[in-house]
Residue frames relative to the residue before (quaternion, step in Angstrom):
aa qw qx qy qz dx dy dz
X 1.0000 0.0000 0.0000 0.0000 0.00 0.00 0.00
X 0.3375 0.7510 -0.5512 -0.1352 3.22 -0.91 0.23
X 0.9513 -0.1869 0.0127 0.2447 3.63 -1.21 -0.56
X 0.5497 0.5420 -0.1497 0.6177 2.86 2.19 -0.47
X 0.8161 0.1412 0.0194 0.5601 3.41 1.09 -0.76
X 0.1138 -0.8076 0.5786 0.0085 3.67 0.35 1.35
X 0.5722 0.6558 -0.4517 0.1961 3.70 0.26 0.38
X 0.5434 -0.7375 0.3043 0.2613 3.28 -0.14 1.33
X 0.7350 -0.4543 0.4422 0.2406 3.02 -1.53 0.30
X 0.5521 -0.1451 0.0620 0.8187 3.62 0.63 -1.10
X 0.4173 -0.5337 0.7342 0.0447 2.34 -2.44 1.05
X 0.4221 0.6772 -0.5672 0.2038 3.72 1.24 -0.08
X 0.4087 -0.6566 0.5180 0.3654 4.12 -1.05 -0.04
X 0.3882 -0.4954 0.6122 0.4786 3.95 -0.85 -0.36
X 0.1351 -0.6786 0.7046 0.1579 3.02 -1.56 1.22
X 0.1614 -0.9095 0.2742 0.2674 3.45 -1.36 0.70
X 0.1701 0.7329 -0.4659 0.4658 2.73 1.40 2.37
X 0.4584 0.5847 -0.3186 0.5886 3.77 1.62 -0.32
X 0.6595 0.4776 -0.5117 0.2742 3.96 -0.49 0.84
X 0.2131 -0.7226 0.6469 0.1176 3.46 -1.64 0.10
X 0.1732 -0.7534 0.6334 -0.0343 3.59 -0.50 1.00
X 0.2148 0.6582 -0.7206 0.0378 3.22 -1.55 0.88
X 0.2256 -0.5918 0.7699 0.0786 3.04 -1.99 1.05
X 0.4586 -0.6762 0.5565 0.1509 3.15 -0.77 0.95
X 0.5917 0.4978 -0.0954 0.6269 3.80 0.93 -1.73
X 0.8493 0.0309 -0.1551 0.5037 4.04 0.28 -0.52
X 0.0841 -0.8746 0.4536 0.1493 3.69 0.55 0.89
X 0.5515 0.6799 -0.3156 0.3661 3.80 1.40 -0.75
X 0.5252 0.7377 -0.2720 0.3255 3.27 1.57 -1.38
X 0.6691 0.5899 -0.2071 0.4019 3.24 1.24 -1.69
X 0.6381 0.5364 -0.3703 0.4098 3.40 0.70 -0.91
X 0.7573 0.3174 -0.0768 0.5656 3.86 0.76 -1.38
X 0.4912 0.5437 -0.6112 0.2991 3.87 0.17 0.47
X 0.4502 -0.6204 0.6395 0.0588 3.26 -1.51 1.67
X 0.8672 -0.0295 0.1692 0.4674 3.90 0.47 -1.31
X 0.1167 -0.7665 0.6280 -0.0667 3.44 -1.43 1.10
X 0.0482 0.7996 -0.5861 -0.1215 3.12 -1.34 0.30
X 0.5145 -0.7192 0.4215 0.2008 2.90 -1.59 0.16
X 0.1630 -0.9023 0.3247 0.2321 3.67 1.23 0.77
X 0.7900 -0.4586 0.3250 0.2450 2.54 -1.51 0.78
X 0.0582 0.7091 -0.6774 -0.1868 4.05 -0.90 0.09
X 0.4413 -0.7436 0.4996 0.0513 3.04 -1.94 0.41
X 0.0514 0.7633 -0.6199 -0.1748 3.76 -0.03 -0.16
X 0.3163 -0.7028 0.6135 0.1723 3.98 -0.95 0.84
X 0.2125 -0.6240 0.6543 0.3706 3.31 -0.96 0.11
X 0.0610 0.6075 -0.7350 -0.2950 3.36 -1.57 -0.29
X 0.5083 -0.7599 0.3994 0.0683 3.16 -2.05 1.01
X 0.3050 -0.8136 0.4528 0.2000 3.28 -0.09 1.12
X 0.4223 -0.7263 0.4789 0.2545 3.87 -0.27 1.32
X 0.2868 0.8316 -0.4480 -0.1597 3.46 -1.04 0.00
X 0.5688 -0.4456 0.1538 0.6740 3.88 0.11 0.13
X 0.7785 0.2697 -0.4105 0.3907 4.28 0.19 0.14
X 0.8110 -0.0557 0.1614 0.5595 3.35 0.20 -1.35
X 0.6862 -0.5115 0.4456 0.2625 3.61 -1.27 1.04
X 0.0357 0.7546 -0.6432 -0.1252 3.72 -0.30 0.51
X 0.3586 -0.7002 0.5651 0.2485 3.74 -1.55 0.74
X 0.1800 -0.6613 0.7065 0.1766 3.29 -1.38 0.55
X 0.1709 -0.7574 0.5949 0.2080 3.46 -1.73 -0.39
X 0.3211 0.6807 -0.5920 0.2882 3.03 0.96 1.56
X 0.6330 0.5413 -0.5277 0.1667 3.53 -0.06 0.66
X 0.8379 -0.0671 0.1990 0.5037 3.54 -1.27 -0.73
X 0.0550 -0.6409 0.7309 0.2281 3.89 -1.27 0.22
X 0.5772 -0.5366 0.6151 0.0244 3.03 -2.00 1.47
X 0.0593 -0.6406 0.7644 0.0415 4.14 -0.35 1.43
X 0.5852 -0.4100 0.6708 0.1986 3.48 -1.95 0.56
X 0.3927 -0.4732 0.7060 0.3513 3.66 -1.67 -0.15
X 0.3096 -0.6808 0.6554 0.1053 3.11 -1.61 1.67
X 0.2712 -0.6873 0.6643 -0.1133 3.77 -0.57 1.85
X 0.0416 0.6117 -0.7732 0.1621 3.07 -1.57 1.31
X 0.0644 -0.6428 0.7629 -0.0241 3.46 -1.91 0.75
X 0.0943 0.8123 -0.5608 0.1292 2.29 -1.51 1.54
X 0.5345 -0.6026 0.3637 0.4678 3.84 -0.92 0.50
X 0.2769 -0.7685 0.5328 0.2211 3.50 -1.20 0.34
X 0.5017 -0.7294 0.3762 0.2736 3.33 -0.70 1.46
X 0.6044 -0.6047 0.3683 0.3653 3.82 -0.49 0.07
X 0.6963 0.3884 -0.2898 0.5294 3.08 1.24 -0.28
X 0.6278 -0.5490 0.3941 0.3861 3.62 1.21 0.38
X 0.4772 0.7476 -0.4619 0.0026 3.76 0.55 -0.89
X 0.6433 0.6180 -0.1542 0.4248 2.96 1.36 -1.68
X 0.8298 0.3034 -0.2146 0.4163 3.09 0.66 -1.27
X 0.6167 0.3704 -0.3764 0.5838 4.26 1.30 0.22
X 0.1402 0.6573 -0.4691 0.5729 3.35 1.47 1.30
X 0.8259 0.3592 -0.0383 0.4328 3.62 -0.02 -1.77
X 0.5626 0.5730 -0.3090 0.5095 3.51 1.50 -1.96
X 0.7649 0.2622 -0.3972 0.4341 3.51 -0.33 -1.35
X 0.5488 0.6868 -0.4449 0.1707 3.86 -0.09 -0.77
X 0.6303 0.4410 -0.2139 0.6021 2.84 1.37 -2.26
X 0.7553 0.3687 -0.4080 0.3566 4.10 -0.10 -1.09
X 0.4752 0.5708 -0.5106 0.4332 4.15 1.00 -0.05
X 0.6679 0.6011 -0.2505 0.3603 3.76 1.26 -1.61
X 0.7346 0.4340 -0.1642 0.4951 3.36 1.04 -1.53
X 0.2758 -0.6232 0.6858 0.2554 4.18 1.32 -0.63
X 0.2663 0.7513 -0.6019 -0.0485 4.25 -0.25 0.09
X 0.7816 0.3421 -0.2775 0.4417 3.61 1.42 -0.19
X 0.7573 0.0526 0.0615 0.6481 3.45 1.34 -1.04
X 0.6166 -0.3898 0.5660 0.3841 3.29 -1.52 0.27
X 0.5030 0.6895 -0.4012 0.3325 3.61 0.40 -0.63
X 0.8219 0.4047 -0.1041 0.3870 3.35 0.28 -1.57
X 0.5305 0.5708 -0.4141 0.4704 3.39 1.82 -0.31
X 0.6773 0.6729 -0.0708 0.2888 2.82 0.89 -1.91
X 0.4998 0.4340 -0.3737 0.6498 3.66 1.58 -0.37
X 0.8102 0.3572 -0.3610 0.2927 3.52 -0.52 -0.73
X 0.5874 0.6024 -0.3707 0.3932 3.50 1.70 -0.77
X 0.7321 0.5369 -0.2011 0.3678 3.29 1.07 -0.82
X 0.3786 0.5486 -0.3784 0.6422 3.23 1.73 0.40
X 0.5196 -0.6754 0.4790 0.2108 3.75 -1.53 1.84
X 0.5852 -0.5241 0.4711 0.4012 3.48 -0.64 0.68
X 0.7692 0.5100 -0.1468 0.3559 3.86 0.65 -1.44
X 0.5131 0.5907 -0.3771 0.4955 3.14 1.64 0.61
X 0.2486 -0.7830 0.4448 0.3567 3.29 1.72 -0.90
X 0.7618 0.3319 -0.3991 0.3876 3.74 0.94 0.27
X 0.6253 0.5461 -0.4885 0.2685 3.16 0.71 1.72
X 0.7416 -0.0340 -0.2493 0.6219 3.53 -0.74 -0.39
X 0.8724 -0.0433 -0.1320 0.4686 4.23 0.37 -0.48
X 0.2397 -0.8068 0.5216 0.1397 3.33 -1.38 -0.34
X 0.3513 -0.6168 0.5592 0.4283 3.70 -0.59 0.81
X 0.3363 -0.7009 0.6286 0.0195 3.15 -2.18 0.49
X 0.0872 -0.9381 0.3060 0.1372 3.41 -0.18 0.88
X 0.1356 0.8508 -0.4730 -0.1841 3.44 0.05 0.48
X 0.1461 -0.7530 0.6024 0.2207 3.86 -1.20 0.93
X 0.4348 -0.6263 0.6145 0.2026 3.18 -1.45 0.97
X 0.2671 -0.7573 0.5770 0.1492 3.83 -0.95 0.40
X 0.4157 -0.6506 0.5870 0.2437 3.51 -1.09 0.46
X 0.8335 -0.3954 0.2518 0.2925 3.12 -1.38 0.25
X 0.6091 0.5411 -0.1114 0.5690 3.07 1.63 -0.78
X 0.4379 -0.7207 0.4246 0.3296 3.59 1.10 -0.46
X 0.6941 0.4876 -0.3695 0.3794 3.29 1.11 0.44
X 0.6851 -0.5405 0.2008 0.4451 3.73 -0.88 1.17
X 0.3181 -0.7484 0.5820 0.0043 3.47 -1.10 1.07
X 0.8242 -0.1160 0.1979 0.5178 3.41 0.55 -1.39
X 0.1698 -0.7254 0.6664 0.0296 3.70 -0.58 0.72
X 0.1273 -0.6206 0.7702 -0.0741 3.37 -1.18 1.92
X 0.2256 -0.6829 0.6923 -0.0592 3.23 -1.58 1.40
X 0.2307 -0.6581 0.7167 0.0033 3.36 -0.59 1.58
X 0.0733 0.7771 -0.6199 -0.0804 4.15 0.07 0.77
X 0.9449 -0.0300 -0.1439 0.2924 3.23 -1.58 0.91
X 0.0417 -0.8488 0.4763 -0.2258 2.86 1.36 1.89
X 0.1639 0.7200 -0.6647 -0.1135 3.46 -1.72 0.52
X 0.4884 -0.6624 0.3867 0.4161 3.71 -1.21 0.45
X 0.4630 -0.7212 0.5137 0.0413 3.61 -1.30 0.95
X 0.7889 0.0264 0.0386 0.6127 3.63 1.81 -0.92
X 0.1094 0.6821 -0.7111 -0.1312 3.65 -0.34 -0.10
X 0.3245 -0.7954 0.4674 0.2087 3.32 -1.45 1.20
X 0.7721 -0.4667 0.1750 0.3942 3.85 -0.82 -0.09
X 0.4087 -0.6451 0.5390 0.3553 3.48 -1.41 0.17
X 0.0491 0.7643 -0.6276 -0.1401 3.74 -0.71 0.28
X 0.2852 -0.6150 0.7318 0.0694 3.49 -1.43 1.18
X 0.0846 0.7958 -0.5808 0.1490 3.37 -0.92 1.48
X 0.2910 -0.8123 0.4989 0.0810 3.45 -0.65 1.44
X 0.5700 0.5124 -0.3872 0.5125 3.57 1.00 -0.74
X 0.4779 0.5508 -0.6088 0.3125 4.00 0.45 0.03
X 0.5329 -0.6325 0.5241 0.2033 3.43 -1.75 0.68
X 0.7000 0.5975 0.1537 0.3596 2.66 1.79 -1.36
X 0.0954 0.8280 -0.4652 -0.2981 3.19 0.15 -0.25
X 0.0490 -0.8204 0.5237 -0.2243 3.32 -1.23 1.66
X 0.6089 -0.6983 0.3566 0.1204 2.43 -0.08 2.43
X 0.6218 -0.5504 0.4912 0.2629 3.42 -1.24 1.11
X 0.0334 -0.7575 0.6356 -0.1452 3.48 -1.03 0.10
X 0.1677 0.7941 -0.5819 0.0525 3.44 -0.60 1.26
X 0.2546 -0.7773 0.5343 0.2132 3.96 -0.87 -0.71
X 0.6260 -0.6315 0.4540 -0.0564 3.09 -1.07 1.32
X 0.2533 0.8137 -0.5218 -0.0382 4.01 -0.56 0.22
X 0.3195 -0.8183 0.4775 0.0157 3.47 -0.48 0.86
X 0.0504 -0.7604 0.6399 0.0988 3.20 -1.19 0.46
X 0.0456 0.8807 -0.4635 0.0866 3.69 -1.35 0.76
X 0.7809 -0.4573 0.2503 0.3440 2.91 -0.57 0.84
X 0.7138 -0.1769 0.3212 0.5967 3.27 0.21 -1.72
X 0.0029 -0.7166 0.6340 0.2907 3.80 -1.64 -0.96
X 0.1543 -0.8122 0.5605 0.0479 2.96 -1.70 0.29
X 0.4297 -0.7669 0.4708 0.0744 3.21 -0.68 1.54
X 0.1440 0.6910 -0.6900 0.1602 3.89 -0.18 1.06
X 0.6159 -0.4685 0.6333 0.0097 2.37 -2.11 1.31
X 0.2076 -0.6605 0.7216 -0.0045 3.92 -0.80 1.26
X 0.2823 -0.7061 0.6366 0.1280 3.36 -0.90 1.63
C-alpha cells in the first residue's frame, strides 16, 4: 500500500467463526466453547497540574478487561467442575487443603494456581493467523446452571467463564 493507493493487501474480513481456544488447566472447555473475546485494553491518562491547563501524559499502567468465554456444558459436568474445582482450590472455602493441592503443582505445567490461554484467530482460509496469550490467567466467576421445564425446546445448558491475567500478546503465526 502506499500513499497514492491505500488499498490493502487482503480485502478478506475477520470472520468470528475462524478461532481455536485452548486452556491448558480446563482442557474439556475447548471442545464446547460457543464465545470469546478479546478484551478491551486501556491506557489512562494522568494529569500533570500546572498554573493554566492540566496537560495529559501516558506514562502510567494499561487497564486489560476480563477475558469471558461461553460455553455448552457437557452432561457429565466435566468442563464445567474443570473451572468449579479451580475457582474453589483458588478461594480454599473449606480447608487449607484444597488450596494447598493445586499450590503445590509447578506453575510450568499450566495446571496450577494459573494458566496462559490461547486463542488462534484463522484467516479466511482456515489456517492459524494469530495466537493471543492470556499469560498467567485465572478464573474470577463461573456463571450458573439453570434447569428449565417451561422450555419448548430443548436448549442445551450454556454457561460463561471470567478470567483474569496478567497481560496478552498478539503474535503473528508465520
Amino acid at each position: 500500500m502506499t500513499a497514492i493507493d491505500n488499498t490493502p493487501e487482503n480485502k478478506n474480513f475477520l470472520s468470528p467463526l475462524n478461532f481455536r481456544f485452548s486452556l491448558k488447566r480446563a482442557p474439556h472447555v475447548n471442545f464446547f466453547l460457543q464465545r470469546v473475546n478479546i478484551p478491551a485494553i486501556t491506557l489512562p491518562e494522568i494529569m500533570i497540574p500546572t498554573e493554566f491547563v492540566p496537560i495529559p501524559t501516558q506514562f502510567t499502567h494499561l487497564t486489560y478487561e476480563q477475558f469471558s468465554i461461553t460455553f455448552k456444558v457437557d452432561e457429565d459436568l466435566t468442563n464445567y467442575l474443570e473451572i468449579h474445582n479451580w475457582i474453589r482450590a483458588l478461594g480454599f472455602p473449606t480447608s487449607f487443603e484444597e488450596h494447598a493441592a493445586i499450590a503445590q503443582i509447578p506453575e510450568y505445567t499450566g495446571n496450577g494456581l494459573r494458566s496462559d490461554i490461547s486463542l488462534i484467530a484463522l484467516n479466511s482460509a482456515k489456517n492459524p493467523n494469530y495466537e493471543i496469550v492470556f499469560v498467567d490467567a485465572f478464573p474470577t466467576s463461573l456463571g450458573e446452571i439453570v434447569f428449565d421445564t417451561t422450555d419448548n425446546d430443548v436448549n442445551y445448558i450454556t454457561t460463561s467463564a471470567n478470567f483474569i491475567y496478567t497481560y496478552y500478546n498478539i503474535n503473528k503465526i508465520a
